[in-house]
N, C-alpha and C positions, 0 to 999 in steps of 0.2 A: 945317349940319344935324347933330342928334346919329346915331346910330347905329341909335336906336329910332323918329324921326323919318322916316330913310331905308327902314325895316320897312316902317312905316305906309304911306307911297307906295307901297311896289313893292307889295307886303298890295294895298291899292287898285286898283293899277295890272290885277295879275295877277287879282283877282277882276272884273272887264270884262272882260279878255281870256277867259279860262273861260266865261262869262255869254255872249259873243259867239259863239265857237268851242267852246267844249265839248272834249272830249278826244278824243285818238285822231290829232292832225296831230306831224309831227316835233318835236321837240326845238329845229332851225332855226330852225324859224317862230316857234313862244313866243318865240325869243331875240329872234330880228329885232325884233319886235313888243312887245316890253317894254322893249327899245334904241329904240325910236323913240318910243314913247309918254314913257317918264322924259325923254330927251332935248329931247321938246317941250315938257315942263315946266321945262326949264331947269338940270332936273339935270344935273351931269357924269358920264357914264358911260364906261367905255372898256370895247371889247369884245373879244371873243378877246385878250386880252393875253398875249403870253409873258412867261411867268415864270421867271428863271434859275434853276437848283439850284445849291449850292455845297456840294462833298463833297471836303473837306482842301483841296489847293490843284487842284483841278478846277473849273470852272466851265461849267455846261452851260448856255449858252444860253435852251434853252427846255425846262423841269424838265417842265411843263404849261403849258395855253392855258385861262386863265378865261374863263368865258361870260360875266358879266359883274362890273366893279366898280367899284360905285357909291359916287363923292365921295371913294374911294380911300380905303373905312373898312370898307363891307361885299362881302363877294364871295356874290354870286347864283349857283348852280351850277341848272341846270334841267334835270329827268328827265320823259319821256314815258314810262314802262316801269310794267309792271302793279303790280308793288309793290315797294316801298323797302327795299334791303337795306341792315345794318349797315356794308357795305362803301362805300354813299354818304353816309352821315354821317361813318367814317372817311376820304374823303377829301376832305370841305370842313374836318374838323379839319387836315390836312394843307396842305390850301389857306390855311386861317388862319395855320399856324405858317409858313410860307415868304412871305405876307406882310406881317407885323404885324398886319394886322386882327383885330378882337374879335369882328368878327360875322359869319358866314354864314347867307345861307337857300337850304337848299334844295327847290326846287317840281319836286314831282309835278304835272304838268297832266291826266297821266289820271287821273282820280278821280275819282267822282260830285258832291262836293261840295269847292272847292279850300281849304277848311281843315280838311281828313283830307290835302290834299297841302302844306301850307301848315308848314315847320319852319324852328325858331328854329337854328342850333349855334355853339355857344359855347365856343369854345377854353381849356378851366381849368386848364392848363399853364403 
């Protein structure tokens, strides 16, 4: 699957989930519940993953724990919080550069309508 491919599904996936549940449940449950749903479609997904940092010859283990990353191309970061600061698109660029991936989305689940929480981010580094 390409990249805009994998959009497409979770895009899908997350708007049932919305349509189902509506907004205002933890951040957990979206995860849980988009990991299970991708997964039952046969995608490969891994979740909380640690992710090592490496800074000179340091190597931290677990830098951060992605929510999720799917086909090991896109990384899913998912916010239940009233509104999206520049601070969470700053760190799925962050999330992009530590592990080669091209594409992040990050979903807002509270919002009235989940394509005002529905973003593409795109590492152009």
């Amino acid at each position: 699957m390409t990249e805009n491919e994998i959009a497409k599904v979770v895009f899908d996936v997350s708007l049932e989930m919305h349509r189902n549940y509506g907004p205002g449940l933890f951040e957990s449950v979206y995860e849980e519940i988009l990991f299970y749903e991708l997964v039952q479609k046969g995608i490969f997904v891994e979740r909380q993953k640690p992710i090592p940092v490496f800074h000179k010859e340091i190597k931290m283990e677990i830098g951060f724990r992605s929510d999720l990353i799917v086909e090991k191309k896109v990384i899913v970061e998912i916010k239940s919080v009233e509104e999206l600061g520049r601070v969470h698109y700053k760190q799925v660029i962050t999330y992009l550069k530590l592990t080669d991936c091209k594409l992040g989305l990050l979903i807002n689940f509270n919002v009235d309508l989940l394509k005002d929480g529905f973003h593409r981010v795109v590492n152009k580094l």
